[in-house]
Backbone as a ProteinNet text record, in pm:
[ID]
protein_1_A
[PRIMARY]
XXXXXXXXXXXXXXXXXXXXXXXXXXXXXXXXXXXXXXXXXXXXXXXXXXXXXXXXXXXXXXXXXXXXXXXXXXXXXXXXXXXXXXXXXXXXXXXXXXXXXXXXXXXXXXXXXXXXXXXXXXXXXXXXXXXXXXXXXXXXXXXXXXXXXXXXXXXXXXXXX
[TERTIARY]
575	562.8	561.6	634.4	639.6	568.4	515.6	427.3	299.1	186.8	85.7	53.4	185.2	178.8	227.3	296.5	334.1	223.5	159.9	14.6	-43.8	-97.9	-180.9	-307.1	-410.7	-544.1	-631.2	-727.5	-760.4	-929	-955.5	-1103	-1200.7	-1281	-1467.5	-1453.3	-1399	-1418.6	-1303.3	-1226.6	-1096.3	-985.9	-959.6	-872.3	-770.4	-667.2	-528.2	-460.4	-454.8	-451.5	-334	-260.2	-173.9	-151.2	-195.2	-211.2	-140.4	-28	77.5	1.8	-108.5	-177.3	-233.1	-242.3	-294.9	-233.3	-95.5	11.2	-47	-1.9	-36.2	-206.1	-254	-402.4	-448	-558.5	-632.1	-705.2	-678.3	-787.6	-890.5	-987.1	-1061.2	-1023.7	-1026.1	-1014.8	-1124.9	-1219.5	-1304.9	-1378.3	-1403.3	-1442.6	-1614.4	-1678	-1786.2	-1921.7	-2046.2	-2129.1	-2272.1	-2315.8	-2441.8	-2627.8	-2604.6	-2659.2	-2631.9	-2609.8	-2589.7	-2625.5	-2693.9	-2710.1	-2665.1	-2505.7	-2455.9	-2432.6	-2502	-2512.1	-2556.7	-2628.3	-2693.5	-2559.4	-2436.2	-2340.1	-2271.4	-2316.5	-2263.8	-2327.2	-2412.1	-2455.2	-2351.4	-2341.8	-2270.2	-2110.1	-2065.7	-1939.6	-1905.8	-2070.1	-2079.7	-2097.8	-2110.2	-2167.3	-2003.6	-1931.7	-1799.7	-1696.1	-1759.2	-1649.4	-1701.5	-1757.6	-1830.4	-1802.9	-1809	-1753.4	-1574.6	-1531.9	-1406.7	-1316.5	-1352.8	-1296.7	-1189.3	-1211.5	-1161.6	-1054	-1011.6	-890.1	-792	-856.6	-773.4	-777	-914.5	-973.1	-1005.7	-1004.9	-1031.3	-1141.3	-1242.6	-1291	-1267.3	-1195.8	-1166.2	-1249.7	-1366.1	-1430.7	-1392.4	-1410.7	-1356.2	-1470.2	-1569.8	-1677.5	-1611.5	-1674.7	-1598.2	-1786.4	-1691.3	-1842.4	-1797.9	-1731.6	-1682.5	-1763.2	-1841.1	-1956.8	-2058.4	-2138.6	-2315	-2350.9	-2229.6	-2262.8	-2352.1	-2268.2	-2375.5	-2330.9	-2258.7	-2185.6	-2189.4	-2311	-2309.5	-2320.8	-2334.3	-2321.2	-2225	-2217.3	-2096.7	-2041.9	-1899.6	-1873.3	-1938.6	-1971.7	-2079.1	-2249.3	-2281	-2412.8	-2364.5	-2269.3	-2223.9	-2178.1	-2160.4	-2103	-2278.1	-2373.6	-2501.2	-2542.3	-2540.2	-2619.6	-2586.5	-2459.3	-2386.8	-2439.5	-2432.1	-2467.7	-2555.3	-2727.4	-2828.2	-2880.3	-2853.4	-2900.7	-2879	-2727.1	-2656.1	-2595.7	-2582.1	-2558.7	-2382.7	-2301.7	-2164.7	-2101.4	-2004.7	-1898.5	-1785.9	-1735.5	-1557	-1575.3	-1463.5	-1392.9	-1423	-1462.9	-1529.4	-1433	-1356.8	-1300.5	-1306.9	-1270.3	-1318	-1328.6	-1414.4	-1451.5	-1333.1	-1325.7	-1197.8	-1228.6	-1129.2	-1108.7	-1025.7	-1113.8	-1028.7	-944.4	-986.6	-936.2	-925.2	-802.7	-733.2	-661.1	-644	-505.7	-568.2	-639.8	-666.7	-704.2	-650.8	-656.6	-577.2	-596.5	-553.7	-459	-316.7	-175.1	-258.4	-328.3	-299.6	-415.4	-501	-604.7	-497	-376	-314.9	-224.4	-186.5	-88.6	-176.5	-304.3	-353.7	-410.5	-478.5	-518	-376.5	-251.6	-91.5	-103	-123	-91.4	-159.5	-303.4	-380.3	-520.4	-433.4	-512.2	-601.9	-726.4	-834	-851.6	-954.3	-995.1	-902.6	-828.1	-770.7	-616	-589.6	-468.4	-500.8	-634.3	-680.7	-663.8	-615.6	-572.3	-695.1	-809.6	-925.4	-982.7	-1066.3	-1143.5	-1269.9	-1349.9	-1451.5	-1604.8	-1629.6	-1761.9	-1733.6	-1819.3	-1876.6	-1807.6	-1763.9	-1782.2	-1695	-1558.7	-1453.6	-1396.2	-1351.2	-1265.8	-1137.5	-1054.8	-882.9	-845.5	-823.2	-811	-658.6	-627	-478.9	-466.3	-350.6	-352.1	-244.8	-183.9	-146.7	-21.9	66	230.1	214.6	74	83.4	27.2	39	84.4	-98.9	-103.8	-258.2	-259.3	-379.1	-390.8	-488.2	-574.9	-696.7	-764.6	-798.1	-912.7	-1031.8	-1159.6	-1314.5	-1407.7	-1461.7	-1559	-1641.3	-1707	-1854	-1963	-2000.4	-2105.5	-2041.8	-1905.1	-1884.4	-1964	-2060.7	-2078.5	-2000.2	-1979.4	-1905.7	-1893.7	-2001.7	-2026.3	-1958	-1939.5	-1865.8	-1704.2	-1642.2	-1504.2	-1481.3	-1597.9	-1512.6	-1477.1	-1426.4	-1373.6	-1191.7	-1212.2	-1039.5	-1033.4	-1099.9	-1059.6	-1021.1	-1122.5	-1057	-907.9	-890.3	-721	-640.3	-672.3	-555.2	-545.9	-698.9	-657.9	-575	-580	-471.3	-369.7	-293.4	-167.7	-48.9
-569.9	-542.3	-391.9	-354.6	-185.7	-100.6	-209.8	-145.6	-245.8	-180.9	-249.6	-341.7	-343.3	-428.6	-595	-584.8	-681.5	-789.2	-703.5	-843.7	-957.3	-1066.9	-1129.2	-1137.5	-1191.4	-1169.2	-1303	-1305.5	-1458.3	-1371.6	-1433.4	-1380.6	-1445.4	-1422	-1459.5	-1616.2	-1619.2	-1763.9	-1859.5	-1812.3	-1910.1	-1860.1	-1799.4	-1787.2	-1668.5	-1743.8	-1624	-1562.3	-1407.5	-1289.2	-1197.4	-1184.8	-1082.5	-918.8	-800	-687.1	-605	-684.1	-656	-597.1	-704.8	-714.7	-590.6	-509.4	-387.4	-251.7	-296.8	-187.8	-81.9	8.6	115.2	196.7	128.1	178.4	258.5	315.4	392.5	310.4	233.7	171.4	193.4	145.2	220.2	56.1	55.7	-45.7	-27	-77.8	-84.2	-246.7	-227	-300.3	-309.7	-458.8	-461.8	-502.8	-534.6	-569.1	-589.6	-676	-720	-680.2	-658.6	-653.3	-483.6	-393.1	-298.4	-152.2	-83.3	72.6	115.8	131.1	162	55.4	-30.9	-138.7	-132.1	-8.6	41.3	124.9	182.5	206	158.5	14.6	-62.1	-4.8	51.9	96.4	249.1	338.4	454.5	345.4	267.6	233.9	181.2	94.4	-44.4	141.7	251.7	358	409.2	428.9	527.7	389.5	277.7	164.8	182.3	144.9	188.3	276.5	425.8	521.2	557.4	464.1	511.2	347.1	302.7	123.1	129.9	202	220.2	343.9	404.6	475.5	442.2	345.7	249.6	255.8	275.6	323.6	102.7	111.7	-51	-30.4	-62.1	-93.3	-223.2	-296.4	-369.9	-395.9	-445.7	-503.2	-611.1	-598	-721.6	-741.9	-818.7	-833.5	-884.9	-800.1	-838.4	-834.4	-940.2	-1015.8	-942.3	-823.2	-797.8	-693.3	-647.4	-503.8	-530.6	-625.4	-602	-757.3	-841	-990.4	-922.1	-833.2	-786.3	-841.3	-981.3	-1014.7	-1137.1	-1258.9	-1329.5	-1452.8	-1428.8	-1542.7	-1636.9	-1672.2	-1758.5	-1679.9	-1687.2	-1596.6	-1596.9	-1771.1	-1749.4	-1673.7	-1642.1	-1591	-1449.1	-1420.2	-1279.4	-1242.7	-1305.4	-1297	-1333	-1380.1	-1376.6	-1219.3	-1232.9	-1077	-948.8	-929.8	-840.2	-855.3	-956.9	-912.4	-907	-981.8	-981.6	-861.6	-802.7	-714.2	-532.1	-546.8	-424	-410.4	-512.9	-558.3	-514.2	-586.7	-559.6	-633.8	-567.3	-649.7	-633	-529	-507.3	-641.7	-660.9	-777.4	-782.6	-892.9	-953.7	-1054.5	-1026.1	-1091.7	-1181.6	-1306.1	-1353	-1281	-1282.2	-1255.1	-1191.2	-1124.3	-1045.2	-1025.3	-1014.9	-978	-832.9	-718.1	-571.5	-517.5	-574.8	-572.2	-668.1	-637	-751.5	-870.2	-938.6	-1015.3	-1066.3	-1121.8	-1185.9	-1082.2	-960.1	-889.8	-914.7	-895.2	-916.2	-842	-899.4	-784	-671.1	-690.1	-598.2	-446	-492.3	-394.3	-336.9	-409.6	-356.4	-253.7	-296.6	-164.6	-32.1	-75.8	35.8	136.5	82.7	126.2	198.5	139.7	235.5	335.8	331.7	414.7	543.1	490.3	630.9	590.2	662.1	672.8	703.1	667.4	716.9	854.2	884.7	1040.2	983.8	1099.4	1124.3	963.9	975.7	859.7	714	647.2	583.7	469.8	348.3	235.8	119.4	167.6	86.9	53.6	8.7	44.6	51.7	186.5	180	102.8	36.9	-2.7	-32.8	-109	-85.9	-21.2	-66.2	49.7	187.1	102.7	230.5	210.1	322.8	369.4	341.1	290.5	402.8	406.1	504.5	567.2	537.3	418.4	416.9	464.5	537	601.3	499.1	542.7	457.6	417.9	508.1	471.7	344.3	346.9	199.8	305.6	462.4	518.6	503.4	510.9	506.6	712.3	724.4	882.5	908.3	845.9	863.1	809.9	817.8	734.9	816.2	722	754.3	697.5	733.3	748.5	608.6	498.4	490.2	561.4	669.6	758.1	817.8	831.6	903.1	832	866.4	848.3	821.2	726.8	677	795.6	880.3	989	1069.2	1103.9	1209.1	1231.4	1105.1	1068.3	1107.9	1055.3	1097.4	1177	1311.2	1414.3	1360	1316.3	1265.6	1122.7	1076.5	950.5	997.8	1107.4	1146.5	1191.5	1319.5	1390.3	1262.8	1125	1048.4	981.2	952.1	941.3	1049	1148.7	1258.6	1266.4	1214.7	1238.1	1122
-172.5	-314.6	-333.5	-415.9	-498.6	-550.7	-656.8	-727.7	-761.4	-822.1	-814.6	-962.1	-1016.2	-1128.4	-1086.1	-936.9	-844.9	-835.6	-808.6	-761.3	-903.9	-768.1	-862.6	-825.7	-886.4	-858.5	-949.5	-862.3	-942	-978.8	-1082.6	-1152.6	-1112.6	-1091.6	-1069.9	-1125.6	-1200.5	-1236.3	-1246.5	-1132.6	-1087.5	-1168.1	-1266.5	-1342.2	-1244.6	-1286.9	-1220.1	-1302.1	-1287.8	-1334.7	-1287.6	-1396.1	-1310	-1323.6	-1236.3	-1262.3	-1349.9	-1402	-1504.1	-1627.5	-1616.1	-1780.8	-1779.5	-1723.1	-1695.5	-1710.1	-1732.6	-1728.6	-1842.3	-1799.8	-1883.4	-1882	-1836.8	-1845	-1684.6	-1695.2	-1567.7	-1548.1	-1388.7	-1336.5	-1191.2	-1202.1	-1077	-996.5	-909.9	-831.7	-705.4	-715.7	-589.2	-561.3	-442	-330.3	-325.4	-395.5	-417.4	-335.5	-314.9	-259.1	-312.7	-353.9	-446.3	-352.2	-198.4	-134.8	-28.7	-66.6	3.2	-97.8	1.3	-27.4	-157.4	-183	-294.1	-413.9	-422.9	-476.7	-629.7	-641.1	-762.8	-833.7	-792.5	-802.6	-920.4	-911.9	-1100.2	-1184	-1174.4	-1306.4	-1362.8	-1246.7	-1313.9	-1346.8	-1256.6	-1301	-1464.2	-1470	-1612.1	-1722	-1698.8	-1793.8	-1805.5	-1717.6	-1692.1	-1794.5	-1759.2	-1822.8	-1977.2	-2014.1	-2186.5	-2192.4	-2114.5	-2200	-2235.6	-2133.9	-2153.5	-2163.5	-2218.8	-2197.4	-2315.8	-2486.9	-2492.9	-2548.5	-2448	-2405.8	-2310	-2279	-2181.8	-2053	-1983	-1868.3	-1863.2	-1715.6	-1672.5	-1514.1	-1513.1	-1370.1	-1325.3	-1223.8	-1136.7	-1041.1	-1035	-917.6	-847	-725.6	-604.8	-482.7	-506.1	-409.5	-281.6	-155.2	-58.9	49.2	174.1	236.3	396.4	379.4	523.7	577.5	478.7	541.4	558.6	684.7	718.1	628.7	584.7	521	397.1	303.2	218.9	69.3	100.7	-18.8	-23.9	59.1	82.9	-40.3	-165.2	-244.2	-317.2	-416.2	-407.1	-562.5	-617.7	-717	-815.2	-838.5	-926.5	-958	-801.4	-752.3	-809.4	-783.1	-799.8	-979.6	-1041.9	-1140.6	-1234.1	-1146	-1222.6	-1225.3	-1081.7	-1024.1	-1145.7	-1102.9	-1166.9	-1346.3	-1399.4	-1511.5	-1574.8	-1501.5	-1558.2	-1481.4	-1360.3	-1313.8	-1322.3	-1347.2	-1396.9	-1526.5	-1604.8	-1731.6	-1770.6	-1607.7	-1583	-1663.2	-1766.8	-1848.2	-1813.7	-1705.1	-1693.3	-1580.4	-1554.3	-1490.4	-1357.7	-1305.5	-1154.6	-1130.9	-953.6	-936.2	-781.5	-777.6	-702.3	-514	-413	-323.8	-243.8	-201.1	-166.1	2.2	106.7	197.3	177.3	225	217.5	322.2	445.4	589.6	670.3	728.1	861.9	807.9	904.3	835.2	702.3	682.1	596.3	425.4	490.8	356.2	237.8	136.2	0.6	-4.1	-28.2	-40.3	-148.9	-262	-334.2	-259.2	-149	-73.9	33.7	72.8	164.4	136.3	-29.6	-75.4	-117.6	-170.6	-163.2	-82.4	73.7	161.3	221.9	203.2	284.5	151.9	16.7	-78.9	-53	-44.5	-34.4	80.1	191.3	307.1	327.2	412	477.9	489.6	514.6	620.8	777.9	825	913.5	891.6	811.4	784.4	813.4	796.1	859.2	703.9	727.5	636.8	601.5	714.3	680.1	569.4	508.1	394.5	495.9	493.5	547.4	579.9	419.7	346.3	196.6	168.3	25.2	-55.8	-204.3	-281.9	-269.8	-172.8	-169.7	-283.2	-355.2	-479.5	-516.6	-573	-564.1	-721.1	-762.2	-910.9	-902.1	-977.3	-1030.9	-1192.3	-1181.6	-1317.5	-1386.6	-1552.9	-1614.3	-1601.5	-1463.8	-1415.7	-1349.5	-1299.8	-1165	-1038.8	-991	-886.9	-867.4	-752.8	-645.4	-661	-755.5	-761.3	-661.7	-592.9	-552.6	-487.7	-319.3	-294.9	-290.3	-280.3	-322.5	-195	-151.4	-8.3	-96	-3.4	-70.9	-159.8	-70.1	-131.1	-217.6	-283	-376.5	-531	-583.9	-710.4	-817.2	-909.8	-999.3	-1075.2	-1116.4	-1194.5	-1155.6	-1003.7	-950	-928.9	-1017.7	-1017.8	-1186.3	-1303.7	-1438.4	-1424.7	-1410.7	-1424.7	-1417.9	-1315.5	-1256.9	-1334.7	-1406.8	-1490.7	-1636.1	-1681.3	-1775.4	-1809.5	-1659.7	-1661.4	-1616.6	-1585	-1560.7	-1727.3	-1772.1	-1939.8	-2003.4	-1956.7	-2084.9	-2068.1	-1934.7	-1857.6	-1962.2
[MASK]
+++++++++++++++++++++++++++++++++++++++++++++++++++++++++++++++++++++++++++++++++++++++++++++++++++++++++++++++++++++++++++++++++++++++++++++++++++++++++++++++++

């Protein structure tokens, strides 16, 4: 696949989704965990999504169970968590594999789009980033520890572009 309007993606609650619907907008696309360190992380994201939801900014969450079993509930466990606990309204999608065969074409185009530290295609942990802007193109990847807060800057200039 080409571009990342290619993919499909099924939602937290079974529904199938296609990234098309997305065209045109800045989306963060990261890799989630209800049980880990950066876990408190939804909150700057659920603040960066309200502030910019609409200009046409989108956060994309994808809970994944491949870091330390820190994602162990079922979508629905997750789709509680997330919103009585962080009071998450952008879009939760069902349990994701980020690495190895069993990765999700659309984690594999992004991990070849925008590489690791040292060219490395992994997703490290938790809570990795990738700032697609409103062409479709992968502008950006984001460490774990990078702070949601510490990315508006580059969500805004992909909003003005």
């Amino acid at each position: 696949m080409s571009e990342i309007y290619s993919f499909d993606v099924t939602a937290n609650n079974g529904n199938e989704l296609q990234l098309a619907d997305y065209k045109g907008k800045v989306l963060l696309i990261v890799n989630t965990a209800s049980k880990c360190g950066f876990t408190p992380q939804y909150e700057g994201l659920q603040s960066l999504y309200e502030k910019y939801k609409d200009q046409g900014f989108e956060v994309l969450a994808f809970p994944c169970d491949q870091f330390g079993h820190q994602e162990p509930g079922s979508d629905s466990d997750i789709q509680n968590f997330c919103t009585t606990r962080f009071s998450v309204s952008f879009p939760l999608f069902e349990k994701t594999e980020v690495n190895g065969d069993d990765a999700h074409p659309l984690f594999k185009y992004l991990k070849k789009q925008a590489p690791g530290i040292f060219g490395s295609e992994m997703v490290k942990w938790n809570f990795t980033k990738f700032l697609v802007g409103k062409d479709g193109k992968v502008m950006a990847r984001y460490a774990p520890k990078t702070a949601p807060e510490n990315i508006e800057a580059d969500i805004k200039a992909a909003l003005s572009l």
